[in-house]
Residue, then its C-alpha position, 0 to 999 in steps of 0.5 A: x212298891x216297897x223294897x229293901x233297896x229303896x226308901x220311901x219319902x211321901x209326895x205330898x197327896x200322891x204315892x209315895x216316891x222312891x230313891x236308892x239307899x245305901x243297900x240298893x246302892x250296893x247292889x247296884x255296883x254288885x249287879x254292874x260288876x256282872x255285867x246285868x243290865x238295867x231290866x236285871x238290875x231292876x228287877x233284882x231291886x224290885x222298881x222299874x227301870x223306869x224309877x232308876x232312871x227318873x230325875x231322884x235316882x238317875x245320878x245316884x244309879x249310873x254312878x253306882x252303875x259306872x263304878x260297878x262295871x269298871x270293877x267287874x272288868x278290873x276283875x275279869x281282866x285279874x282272871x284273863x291274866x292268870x289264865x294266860x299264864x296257864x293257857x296260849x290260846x288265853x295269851x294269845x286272845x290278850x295280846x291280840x286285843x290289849x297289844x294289837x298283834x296279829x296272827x300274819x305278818x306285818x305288811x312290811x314283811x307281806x310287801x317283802x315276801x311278795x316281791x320275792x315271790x314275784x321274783x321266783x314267778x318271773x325268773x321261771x317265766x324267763x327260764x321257760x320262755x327263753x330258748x337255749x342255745x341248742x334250740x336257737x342253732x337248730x333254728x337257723x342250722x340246715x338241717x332242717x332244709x332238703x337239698x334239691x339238687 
């Protein structure tokens, strides 16, 4: 199968073997740089992924492949950047997963807030629980005996 992107070399009695050149290789860093994946490139190119990946081309197409992706995630990064200027939600999505924040607090601060808050829950449980001292008179005062006489 003829291509642009690939150069024919005859095999000797068989058809004819295909390697990328320097066009394929091009598009190769292109259509990595946009994330395709080895079916689109492929098909993009005119082979299969088969013949991408057979013992002439498998080194020249993941090389090519490898540095295509490392510049569309430098890219998408240059874009996810200047958005964050402009967007919080952007910022906010970066620095979650480039700075390791979170939305909560640390679990210092958790392990904190909930002793207080067992604190609070504790002191109105005495509060409830513990008679005053109108209460505790009451019990032991006369007024609740009859006299009989």
């Amino acid at each position: 199968m003829k291509s642009e992107f690939m150069d024919e070399h005859p095999s000797g009695g068989g058809r004819p073997y295909l390697t990328i050149n320097e066009r394929g290789k091009k598009m190769i860093k292109t259509l990595a740089g946009f994330m395709c994946t080895d079916e689109e490139i492929a098909s993009t190119l005119g082979v299969t992924v088969d013949t991408l990946l057979n013992k002439r081309n498998k080194d020249t197409f993941l090389e090519c492949k490898q540095n295509g992706q490392a510049t569309g995630k430098a890219s998408l990064r240059r874009i996810q950047f200047r958005l964050a200027e402009k967007s919080a939600s952007m910022a906010i999505f970066l620095g979650k997963n480039w700075l390791g924040q979170t939305d909560g607090l640390s679990l210092q601060e958790r392990d904190v807030e909930a002793m207080k808050s067992r604190a609070t829950a504790m002191k109105e449980f005495s509060e409830l629980a513990s008679p005053t001292k109108k209460e505790i008179k009451g019990l032991f005062s006369d007024e609740g005996e009859t006299n009989e006489g």
